[in-house]
N, CA, C and O atoms as CSV, one atom per row, in Angstrom:
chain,resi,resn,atom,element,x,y,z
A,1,UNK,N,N,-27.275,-9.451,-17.967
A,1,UNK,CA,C,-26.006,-9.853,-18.536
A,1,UNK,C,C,-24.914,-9.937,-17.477
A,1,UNK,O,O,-24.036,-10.774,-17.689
A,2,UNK,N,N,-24.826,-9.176,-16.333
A,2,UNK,CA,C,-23.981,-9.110,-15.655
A,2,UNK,C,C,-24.028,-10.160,-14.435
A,2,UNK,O,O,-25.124,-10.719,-14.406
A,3,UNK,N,N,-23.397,-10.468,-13.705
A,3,UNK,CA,C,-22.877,-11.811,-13.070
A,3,UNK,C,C,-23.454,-11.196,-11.293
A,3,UNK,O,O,-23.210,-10.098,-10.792
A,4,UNK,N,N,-24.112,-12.149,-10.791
A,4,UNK,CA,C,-25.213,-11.974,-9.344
A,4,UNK,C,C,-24.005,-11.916,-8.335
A,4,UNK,O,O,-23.006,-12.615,-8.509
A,5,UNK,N,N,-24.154,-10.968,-7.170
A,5,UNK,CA,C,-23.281,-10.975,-6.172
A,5,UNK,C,C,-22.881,-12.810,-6.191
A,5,UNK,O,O,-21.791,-13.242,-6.566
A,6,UNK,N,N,-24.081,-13.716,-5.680
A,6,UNK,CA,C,-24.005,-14.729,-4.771
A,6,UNK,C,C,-23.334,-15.907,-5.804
A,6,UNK,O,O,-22.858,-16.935,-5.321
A,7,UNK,N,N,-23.344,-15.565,-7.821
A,7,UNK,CA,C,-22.633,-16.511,-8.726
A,7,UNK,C,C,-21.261,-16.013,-8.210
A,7,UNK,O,O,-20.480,-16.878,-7.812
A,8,UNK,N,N,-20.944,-14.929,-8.177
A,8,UNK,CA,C,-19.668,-14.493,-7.885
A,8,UNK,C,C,-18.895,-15.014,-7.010
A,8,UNK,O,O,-17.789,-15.521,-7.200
A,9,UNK,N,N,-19.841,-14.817,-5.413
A,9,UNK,CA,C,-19.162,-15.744,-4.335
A,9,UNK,C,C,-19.059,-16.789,-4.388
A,9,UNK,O,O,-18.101,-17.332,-3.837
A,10,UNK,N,N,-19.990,-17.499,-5.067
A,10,UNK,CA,C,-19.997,-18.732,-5.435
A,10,UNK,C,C,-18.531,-19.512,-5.923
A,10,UNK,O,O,-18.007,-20.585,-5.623
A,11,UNK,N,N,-18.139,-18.291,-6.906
A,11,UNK,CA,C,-16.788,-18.654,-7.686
A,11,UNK,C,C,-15.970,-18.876,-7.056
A,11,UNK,O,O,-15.338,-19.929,-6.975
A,12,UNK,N,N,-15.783,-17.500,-6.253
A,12,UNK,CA,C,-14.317,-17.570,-5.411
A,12,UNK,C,C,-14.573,-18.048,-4.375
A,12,UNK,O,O,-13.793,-17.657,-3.507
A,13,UNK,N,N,-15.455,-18.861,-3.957
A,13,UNK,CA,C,-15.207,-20.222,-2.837
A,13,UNK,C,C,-14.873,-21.614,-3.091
A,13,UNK,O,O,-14.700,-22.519,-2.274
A,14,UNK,N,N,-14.803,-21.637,-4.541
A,14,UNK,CA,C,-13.876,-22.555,-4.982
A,14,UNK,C,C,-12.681,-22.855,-5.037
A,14,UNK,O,O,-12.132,-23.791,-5.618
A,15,UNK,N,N,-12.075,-21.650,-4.120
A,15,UNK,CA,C,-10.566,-21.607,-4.200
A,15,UNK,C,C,-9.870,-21.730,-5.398
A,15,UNK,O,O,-8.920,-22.504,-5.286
A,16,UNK,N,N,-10.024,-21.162,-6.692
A,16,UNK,CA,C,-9.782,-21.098,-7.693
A,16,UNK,C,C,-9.661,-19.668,-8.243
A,16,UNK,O,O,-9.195,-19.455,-9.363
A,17,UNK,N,N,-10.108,-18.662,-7.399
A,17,UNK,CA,C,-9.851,-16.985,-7.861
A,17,UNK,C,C,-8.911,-16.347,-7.487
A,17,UNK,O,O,-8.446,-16.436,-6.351
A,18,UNK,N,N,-8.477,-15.591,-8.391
A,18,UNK,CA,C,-7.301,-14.801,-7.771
A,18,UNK,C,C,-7.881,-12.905,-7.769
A,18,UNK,O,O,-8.506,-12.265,-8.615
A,19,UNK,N,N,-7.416,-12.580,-6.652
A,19,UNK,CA,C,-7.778,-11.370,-6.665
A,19,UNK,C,C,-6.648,-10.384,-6.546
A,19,UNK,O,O,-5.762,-10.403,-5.693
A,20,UNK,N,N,-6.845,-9.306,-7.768
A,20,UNK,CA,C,-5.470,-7.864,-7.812
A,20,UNK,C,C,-6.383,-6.904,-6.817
A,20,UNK,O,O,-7.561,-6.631,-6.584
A,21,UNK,N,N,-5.171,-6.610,-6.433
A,21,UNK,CA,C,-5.734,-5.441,-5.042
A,21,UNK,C,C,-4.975,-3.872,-5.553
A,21,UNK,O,O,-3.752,-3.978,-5.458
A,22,UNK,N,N,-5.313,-2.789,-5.946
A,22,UNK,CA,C,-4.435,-1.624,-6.327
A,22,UNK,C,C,-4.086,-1.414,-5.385
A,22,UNK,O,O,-4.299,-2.254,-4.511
A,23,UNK,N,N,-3.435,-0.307,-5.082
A,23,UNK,CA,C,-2.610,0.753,-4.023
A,23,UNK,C,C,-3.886,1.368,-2.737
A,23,UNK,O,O,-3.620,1.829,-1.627
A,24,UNK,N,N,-5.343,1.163,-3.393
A,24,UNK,CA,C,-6.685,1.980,-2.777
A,24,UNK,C,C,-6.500,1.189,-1.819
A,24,UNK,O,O,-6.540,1.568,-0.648
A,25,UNK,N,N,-6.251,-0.129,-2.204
A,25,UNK,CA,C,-7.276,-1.302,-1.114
A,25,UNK,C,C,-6.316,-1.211,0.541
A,25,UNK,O,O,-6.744,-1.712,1.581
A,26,UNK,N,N,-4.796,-0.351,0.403
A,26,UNK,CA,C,-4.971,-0.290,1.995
A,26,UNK,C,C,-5.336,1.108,2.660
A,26,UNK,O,O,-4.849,1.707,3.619
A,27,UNK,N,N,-6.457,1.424,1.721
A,27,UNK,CA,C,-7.159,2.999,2.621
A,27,UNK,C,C,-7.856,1.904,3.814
A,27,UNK,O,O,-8.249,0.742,3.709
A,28,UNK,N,N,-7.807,2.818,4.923
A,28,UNK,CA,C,-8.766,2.077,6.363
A,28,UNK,C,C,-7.852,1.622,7.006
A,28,UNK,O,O,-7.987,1.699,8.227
A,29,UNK,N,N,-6.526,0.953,6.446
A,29,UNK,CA,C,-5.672,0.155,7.472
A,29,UNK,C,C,-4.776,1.235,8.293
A,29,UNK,O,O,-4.790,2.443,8.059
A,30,UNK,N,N,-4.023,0.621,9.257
A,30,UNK,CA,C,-3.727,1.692,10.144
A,30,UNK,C,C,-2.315,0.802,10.527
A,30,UNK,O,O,-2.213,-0.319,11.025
A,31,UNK,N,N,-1.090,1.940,10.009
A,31,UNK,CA,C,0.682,1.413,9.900
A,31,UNK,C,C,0.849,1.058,12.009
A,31,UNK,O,O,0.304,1.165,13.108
A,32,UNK,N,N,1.643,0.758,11.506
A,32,UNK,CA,C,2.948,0.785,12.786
A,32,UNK,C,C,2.558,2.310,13.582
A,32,UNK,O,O,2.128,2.242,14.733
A,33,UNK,N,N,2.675,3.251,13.126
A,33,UNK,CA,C,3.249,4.474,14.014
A,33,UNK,C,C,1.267,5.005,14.339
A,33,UNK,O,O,0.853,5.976,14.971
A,34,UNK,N,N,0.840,4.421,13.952
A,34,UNK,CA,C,-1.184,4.861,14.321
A,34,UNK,C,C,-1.451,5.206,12.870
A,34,UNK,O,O,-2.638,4.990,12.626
A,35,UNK,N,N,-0.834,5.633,11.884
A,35,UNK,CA,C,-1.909,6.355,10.705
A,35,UNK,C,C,-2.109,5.614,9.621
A,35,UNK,O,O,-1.522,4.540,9.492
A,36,UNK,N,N,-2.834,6.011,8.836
A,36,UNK,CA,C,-3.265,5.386,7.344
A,36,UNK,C,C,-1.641,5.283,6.872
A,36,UNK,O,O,-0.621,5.652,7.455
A,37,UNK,N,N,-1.860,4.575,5.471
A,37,UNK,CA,C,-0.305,4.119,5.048
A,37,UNK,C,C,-0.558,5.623,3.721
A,37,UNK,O,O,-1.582,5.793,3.059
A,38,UNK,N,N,0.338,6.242,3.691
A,38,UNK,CA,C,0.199,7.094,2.585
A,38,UNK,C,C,0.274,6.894,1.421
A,38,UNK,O,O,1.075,6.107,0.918
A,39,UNK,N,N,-1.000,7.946,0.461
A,39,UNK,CA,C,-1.267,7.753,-0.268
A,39,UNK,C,C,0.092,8.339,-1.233
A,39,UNK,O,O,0.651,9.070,-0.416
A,40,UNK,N,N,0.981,8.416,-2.621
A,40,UNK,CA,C,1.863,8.587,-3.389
A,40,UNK,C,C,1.983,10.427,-3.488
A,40,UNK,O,O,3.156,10.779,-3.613
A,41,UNK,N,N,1.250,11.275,-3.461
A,41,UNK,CA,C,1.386,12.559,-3.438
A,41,UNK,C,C,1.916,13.134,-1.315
A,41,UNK,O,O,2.394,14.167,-0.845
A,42,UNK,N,N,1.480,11.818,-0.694
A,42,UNK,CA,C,1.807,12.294,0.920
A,42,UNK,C,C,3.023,11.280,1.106
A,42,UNK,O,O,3.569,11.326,2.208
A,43,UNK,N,N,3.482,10.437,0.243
A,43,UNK,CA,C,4.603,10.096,0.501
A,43,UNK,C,C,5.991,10.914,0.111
A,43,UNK,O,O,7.004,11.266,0.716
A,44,UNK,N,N,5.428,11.029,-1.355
A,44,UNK,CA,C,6.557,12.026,-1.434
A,44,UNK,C,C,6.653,12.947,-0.835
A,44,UNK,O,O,7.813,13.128,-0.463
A,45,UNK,N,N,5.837,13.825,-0.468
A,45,UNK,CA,C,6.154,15.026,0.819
A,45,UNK,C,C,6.786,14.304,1.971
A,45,UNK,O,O,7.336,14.949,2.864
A,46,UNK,N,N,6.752,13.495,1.984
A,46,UNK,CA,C,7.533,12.933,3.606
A,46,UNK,C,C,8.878,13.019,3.253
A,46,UNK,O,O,9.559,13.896,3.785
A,47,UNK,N,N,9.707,11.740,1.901
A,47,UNK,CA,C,10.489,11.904,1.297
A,47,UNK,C,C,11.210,13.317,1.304
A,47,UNK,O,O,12.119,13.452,2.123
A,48,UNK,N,N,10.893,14.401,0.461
A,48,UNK,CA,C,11.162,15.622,0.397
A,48,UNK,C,C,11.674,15.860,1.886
A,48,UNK,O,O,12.844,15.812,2.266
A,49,UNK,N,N,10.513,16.132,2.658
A,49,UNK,CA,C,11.363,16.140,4.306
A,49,UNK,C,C,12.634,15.792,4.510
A,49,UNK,O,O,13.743,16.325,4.525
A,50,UNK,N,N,11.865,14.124,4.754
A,50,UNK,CA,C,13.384,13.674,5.244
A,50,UNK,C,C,15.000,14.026,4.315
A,50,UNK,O,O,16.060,14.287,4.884
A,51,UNK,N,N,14.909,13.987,3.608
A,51,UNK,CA,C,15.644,14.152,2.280
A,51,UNK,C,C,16.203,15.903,2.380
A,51,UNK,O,O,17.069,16.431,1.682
A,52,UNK,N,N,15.574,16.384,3.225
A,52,UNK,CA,C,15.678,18.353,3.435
A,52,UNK,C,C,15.722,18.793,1.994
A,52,UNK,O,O,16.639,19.398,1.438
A,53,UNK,N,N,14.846,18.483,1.601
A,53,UNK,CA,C,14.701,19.520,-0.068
A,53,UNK,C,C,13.232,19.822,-0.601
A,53,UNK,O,O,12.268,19.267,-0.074
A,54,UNK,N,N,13.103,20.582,-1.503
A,54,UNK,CA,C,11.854,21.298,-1.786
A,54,UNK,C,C,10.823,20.087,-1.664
A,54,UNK,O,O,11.091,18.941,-2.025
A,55,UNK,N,N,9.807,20.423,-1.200
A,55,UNK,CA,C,8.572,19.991,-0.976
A,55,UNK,C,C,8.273,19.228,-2.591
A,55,UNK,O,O,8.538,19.742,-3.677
A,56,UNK,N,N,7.650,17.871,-2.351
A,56,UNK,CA,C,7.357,17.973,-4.042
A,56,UNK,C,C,6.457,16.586,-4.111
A,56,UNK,O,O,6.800,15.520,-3.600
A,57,UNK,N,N,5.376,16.792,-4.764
A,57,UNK,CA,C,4.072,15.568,-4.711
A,57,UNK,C,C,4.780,14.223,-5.844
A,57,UNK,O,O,4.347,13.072,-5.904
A,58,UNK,N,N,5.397,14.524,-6.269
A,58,UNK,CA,C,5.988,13.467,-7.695
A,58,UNK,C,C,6.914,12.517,-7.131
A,58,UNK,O,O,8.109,12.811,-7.142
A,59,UNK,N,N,6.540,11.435,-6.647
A,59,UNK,CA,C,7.035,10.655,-5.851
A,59,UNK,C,C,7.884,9.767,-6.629
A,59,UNK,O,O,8.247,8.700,-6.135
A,60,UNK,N,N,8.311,10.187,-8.057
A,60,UNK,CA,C,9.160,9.233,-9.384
A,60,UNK,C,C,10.377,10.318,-8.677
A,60,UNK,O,O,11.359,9.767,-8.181
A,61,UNK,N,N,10.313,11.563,-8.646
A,61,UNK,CA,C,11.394,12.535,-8.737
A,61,UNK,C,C,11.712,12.807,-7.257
A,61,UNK,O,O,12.857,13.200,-7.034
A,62,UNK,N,N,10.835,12.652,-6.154
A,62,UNK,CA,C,11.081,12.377,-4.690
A,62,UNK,C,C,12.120,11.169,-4.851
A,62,UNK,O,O,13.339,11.321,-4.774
A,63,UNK,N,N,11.553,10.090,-5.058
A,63,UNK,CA,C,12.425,8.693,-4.690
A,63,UNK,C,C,14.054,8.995,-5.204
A,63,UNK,O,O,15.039,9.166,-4.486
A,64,UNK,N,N,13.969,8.997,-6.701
A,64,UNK,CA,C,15.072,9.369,-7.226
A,64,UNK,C,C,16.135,10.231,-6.766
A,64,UNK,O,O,17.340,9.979,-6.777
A,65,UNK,N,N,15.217,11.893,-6.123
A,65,UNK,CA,C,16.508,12.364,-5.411
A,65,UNK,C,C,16.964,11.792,-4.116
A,65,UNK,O,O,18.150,11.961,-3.833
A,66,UNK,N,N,16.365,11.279,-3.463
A,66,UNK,CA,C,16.779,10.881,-2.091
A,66,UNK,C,C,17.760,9.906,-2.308
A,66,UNK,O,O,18.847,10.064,-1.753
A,67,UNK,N,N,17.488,8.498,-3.323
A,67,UNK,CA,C,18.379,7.654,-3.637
A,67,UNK,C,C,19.659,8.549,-3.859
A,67,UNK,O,O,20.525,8.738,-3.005
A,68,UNK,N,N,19.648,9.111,-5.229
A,68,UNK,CA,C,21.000,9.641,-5.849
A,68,UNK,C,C,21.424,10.613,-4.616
A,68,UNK,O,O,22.650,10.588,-4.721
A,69,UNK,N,N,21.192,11.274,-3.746
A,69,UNK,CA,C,22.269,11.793,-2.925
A,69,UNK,C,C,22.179,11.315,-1.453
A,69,UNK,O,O,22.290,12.052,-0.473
A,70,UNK,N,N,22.019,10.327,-1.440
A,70,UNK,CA,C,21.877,9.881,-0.317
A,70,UNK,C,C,22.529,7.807,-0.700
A,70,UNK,O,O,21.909,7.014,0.009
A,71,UNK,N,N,22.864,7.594,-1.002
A,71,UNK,CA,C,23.220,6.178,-1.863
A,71,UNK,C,C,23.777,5.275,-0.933
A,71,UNK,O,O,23.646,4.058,-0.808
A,72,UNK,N,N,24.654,6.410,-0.086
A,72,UNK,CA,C,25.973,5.543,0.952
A,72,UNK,C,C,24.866,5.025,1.793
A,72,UNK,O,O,24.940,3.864,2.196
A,73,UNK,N,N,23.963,5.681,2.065
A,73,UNK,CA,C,23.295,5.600,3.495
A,73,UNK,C,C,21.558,5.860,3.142
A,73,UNK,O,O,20.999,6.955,3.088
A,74,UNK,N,N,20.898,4.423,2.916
A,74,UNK,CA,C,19.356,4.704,2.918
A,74,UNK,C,C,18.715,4.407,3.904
A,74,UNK,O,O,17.485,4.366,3.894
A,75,UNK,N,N,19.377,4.168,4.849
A,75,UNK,CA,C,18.465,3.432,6.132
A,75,UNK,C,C,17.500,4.480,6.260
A,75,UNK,O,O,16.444,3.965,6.627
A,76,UNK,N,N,17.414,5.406,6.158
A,76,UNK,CA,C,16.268,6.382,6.985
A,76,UNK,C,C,15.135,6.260,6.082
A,76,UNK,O,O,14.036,6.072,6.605
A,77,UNK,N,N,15.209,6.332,4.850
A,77,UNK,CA,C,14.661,5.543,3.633
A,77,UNK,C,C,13.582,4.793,3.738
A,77,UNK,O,O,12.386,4.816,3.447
A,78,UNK,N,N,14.866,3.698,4.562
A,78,UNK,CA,C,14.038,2.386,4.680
A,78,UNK,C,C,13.464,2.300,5.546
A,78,UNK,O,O,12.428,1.659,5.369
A,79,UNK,N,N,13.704,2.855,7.039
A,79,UNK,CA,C,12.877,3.064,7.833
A,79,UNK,C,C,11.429,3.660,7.853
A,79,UNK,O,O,10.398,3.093,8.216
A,80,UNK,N,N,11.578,4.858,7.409
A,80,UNK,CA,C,10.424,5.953,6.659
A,80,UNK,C,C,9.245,4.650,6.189
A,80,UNK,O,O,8.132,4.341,6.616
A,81,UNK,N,N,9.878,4.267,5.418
A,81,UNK,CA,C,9.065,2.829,4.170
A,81,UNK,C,C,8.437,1.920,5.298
A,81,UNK,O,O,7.301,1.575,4.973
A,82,UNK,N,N,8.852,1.405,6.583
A,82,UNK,CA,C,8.980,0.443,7.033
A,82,UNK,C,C,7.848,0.593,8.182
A,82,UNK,O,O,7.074,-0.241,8.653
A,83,UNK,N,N,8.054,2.065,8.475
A,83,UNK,CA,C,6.675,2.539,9.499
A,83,UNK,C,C,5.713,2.921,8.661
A,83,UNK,O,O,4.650,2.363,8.933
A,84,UNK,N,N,5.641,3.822,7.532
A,84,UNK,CA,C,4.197,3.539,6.885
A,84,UNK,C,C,3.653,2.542,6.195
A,84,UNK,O,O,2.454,2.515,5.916
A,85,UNK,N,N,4.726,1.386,5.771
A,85,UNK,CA,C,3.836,0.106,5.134
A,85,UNK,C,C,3.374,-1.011,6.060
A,85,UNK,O,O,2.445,-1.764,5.770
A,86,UNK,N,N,3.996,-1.070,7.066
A,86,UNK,CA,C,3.971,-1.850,7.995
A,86,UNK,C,C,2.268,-2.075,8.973
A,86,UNK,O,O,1.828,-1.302,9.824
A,87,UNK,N,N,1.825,-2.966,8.629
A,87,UNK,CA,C,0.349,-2.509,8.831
A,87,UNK,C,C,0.321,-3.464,10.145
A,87,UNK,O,O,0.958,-4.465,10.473
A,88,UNK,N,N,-0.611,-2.771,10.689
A,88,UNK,CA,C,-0.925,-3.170,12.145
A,88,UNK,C,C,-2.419,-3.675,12.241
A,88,UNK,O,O,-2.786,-4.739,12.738
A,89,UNK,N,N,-3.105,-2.822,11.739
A,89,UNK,CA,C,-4.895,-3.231,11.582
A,89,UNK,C,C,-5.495,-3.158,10.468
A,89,UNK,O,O,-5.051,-2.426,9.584
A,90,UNK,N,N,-6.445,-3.786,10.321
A,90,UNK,CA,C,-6.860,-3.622,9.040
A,90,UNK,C,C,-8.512,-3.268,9.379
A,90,UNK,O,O,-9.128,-3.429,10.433
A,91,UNK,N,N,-8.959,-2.743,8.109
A,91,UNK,CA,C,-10.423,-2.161,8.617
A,91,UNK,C,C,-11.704,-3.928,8.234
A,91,UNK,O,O,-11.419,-4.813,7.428
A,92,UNK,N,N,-12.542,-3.897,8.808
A,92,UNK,CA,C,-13.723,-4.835,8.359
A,92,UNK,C,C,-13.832,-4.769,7.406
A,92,UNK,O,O,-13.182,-5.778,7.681
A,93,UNK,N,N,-13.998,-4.629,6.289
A,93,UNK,CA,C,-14.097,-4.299,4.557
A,93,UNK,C,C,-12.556,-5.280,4.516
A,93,UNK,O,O,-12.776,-6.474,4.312
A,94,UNK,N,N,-11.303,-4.964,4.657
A,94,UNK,CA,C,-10.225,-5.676,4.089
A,94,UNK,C,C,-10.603,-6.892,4.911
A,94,UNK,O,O,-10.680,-7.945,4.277
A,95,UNK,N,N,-10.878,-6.937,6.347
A,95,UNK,CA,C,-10.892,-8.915,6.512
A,95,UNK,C,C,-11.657,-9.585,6.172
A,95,UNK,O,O,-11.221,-10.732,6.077
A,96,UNK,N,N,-12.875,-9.465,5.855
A,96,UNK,CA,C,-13.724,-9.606,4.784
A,96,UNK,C,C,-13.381,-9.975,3.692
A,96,UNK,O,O,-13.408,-11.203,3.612
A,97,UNK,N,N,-13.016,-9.403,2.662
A,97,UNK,CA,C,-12.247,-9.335,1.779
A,97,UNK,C,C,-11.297,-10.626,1.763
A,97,UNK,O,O,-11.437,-11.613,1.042
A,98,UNK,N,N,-10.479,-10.439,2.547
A,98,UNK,CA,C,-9.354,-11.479,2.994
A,98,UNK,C,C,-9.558,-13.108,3.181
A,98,UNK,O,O,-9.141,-14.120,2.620
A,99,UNK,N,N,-10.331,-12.830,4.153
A,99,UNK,CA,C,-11.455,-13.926,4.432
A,99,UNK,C,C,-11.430,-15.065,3.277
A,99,UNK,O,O,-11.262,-16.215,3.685
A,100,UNK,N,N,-11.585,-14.866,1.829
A,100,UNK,CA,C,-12.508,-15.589,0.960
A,100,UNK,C,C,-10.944,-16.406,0.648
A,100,UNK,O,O,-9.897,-15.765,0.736
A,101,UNK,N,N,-10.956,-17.713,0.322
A,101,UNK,CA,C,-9.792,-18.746,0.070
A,101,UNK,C,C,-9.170,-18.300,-1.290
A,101,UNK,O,O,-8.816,-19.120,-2.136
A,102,UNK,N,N,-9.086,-17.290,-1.407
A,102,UNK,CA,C,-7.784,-16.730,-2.936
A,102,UNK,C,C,-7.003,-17.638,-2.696
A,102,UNK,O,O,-6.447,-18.014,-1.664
A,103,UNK,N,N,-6.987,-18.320,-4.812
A,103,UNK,CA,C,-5.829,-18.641,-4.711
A,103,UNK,C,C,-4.605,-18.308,-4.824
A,103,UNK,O,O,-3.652,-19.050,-4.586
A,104,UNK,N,N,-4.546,-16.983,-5.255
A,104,UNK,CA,C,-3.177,-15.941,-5.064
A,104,UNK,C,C,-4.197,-14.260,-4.824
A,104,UNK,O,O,-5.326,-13.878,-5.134
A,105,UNK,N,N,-3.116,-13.724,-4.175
A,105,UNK,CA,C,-3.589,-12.227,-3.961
A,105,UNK,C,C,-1.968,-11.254,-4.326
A,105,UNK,O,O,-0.849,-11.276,-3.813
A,106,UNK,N,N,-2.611,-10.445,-5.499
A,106,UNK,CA,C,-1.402,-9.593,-5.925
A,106,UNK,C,C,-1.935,-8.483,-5.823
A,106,UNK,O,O,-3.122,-8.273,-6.071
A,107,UNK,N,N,-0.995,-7.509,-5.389
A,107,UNK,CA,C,-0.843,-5.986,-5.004
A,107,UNK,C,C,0.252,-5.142,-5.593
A,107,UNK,O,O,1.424,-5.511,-5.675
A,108,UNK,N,N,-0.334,-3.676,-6.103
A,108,UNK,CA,C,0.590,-3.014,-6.647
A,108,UNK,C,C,1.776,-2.166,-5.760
A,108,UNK,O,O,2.655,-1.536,-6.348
């Protein structure tokens, strides 16, 4: 019942597939500053840091405090954001991946 690796590829070399990528798909890649891009429980600990307040994995209630007392001034924020999303390499599995003629690619 289920659909053969090679019908599959088949499909999306028609340039007609679109592929959703979650938050997983940039494990392997490697940011701007050398490391993996963090995962939502190691971002907010960064947050918390920079931000000088309690340590805290809940990256809804990380973001939020840093915004609200910090409002005048997010650059560090954005910086923070800018070296871990900022991807430099990607592993064989993502160019691969990449590789195939999508006709759109969306990410969470």
């Amino acid at each position: 019942m289920g659909i053969h690796i090679k019908e599959l590829r088949d499909k999306i070399l028609t340039g007609k597939a679109i592929l959703f990528c979650g938050a997983g798909f940039s494990n392997g890649a490697k940011n701007i500053i050398g490391e993996f891009p963090p995962f939502s429980k190691d971002l907010s600990k960064k947050i918390s840091k920079l931000g000088h307040f309690k340590e805290s994995e809940n990256l809804r209630y990380t973001s939020d405090k840093y915004i609200s007392t910090n409002k005048n001034d997010l650059s560090k924020l954005i910086d923070l954001l800018a070296d871990n999303f900022s991807i430099k390499e990607t592993s064989l599995a993502q160019n691969n991946i990449i590789s195939y003629p999508w006709r759109r690619i969306y990410t969470t």
